[in-house]
NUFI-365676 format. One record per atom (N, C-alpha, C): residue number from 1; residue in three letters; atom name; x, y, z. Coordinates in Angstrom, 1 decimal. Layout:
N
PT  num  residuo  atomo    east   north      up
PT  NUM      ALA     CA       X       Y       Z
...
***
This chain:
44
PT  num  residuo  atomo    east   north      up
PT    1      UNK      N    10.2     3.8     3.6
PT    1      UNK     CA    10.0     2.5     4.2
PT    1      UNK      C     9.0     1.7     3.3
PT    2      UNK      N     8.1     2.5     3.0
PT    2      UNK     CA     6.9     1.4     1.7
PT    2      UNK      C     7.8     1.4     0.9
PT    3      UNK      N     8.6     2.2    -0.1
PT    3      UNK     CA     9.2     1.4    -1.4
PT    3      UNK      C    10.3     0.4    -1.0
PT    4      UNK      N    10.8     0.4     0.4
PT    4      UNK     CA    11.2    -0.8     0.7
PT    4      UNK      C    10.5    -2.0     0.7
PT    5      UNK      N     9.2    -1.9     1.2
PT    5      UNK     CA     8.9    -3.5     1.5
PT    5      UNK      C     8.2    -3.8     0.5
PT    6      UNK      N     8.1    -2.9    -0.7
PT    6      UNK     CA     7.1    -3.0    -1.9
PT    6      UNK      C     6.0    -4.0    -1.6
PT    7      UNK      N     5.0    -3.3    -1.3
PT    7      UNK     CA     3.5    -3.7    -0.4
PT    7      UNK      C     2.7    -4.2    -2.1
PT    8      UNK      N     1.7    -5.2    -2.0
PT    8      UNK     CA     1.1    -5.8    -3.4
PT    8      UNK      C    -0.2    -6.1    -2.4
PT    9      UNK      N    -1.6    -5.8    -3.4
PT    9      UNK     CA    -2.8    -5.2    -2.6
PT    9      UNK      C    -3.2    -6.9    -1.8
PT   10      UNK      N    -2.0    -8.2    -2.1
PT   10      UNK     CA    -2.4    -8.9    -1.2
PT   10      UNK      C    -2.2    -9.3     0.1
PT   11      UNK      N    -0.9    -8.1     0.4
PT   11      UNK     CA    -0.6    -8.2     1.8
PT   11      UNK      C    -1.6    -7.4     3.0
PT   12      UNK      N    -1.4    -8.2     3.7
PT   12      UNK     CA    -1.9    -7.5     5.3
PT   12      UNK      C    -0.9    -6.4     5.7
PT   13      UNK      N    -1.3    -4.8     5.4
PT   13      UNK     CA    -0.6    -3.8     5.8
PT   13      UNK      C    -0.9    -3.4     7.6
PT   14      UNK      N     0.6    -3.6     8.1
PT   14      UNK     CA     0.3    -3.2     9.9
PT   14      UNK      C     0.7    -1.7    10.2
PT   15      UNK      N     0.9    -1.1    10.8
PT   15      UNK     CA     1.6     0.1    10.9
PT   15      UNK      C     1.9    -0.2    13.0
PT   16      UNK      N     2.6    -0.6    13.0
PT   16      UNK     CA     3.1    -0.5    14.0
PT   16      UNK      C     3.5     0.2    15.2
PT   17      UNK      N     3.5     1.6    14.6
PT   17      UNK     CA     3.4     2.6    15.4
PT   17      UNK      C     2.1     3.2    15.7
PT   18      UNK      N     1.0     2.7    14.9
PT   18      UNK     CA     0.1     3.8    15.1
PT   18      UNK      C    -0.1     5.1    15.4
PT   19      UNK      N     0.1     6.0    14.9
PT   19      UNK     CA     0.6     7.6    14.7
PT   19      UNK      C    -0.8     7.8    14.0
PT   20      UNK      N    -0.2     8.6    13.1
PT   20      UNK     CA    -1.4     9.2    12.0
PT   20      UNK      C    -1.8     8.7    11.1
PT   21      UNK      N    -1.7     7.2    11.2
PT   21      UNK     CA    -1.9     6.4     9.7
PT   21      UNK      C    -1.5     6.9     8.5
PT   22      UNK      N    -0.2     7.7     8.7
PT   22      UNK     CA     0.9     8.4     7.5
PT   22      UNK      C     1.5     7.1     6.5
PT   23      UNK      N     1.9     5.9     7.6
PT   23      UNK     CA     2.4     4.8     6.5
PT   23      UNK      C     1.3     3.8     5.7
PT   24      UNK      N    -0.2     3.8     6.0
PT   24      UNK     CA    -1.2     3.4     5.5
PT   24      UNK      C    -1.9     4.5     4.4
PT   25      UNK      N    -1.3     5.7     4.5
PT   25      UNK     CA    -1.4     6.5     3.1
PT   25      UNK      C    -0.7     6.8     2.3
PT   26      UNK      N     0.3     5.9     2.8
PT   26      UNK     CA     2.0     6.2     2.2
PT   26      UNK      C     1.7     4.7     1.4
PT   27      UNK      N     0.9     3.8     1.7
PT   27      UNK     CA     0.8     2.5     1.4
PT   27      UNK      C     0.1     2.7     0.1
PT   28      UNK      N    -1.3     3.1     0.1
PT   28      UNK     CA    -2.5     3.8    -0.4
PT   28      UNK      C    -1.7     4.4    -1.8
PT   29      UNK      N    -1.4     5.4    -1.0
PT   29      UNK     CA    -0.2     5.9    -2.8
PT   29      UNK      C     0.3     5.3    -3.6
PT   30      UNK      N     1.6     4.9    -2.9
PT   30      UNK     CA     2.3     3.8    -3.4
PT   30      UNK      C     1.5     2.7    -4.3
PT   31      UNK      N     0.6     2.1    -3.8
PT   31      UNK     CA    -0.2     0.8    -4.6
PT   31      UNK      C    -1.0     2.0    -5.6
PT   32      UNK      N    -1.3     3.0    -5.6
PT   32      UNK     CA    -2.2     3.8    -6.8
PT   32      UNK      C    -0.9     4.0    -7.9
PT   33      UNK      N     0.5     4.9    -7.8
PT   33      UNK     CA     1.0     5.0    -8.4
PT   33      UNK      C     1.7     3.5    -9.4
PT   34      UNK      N     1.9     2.3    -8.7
PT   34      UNK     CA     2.8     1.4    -9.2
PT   34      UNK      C     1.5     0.3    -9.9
PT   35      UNK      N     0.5     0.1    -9.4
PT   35      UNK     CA    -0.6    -0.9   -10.3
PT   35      UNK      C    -1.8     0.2   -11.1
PT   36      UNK      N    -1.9     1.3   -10.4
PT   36      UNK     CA    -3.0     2.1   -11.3
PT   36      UNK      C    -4.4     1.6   -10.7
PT   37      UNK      N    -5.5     1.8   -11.2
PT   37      UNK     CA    -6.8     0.9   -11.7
PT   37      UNK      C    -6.5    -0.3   -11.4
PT   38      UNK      N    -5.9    -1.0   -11.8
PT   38      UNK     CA    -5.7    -2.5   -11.4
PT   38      UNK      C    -5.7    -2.7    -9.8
PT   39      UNK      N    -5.9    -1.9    -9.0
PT   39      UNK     CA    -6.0    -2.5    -7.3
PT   39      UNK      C    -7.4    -2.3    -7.2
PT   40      UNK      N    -8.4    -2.2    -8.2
PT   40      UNK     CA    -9.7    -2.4    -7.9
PT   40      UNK      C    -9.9    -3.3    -8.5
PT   41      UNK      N    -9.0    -4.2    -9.6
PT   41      UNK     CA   -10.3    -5.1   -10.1
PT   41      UNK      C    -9.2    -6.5    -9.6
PT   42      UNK      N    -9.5    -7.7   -10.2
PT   42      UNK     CA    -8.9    -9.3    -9.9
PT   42      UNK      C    -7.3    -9.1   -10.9
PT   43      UNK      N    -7.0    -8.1   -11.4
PT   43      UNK     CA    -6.1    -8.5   -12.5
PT   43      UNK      C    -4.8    -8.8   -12.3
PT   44      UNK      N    -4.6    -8.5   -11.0
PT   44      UNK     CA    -3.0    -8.9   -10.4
PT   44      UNK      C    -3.1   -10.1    -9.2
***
């Protein structure tokens, strides 16, 4: 489902089911693997 909606650290992430916050670490990954470093600083 995240590499579907390809999330960018400027969206507001919801998880709608509220479960285990599995898709807000699935989010978390996702943005580490695809920008790197770059979701900590202004550069995207």
């Amino acid at each position: 489902m995240v590499d579907m909606t390809a999330p960018t650290p400027k969206n507001m992430i919801c998880d709608p089911a509220c479960g285990t916050t599995g898709f807000h670490a699935a989010v978390s990954e996702y943005l580490r693997n695809h920008l790197g470093d770059s979701i900590y600083t202004n550069e995207r």
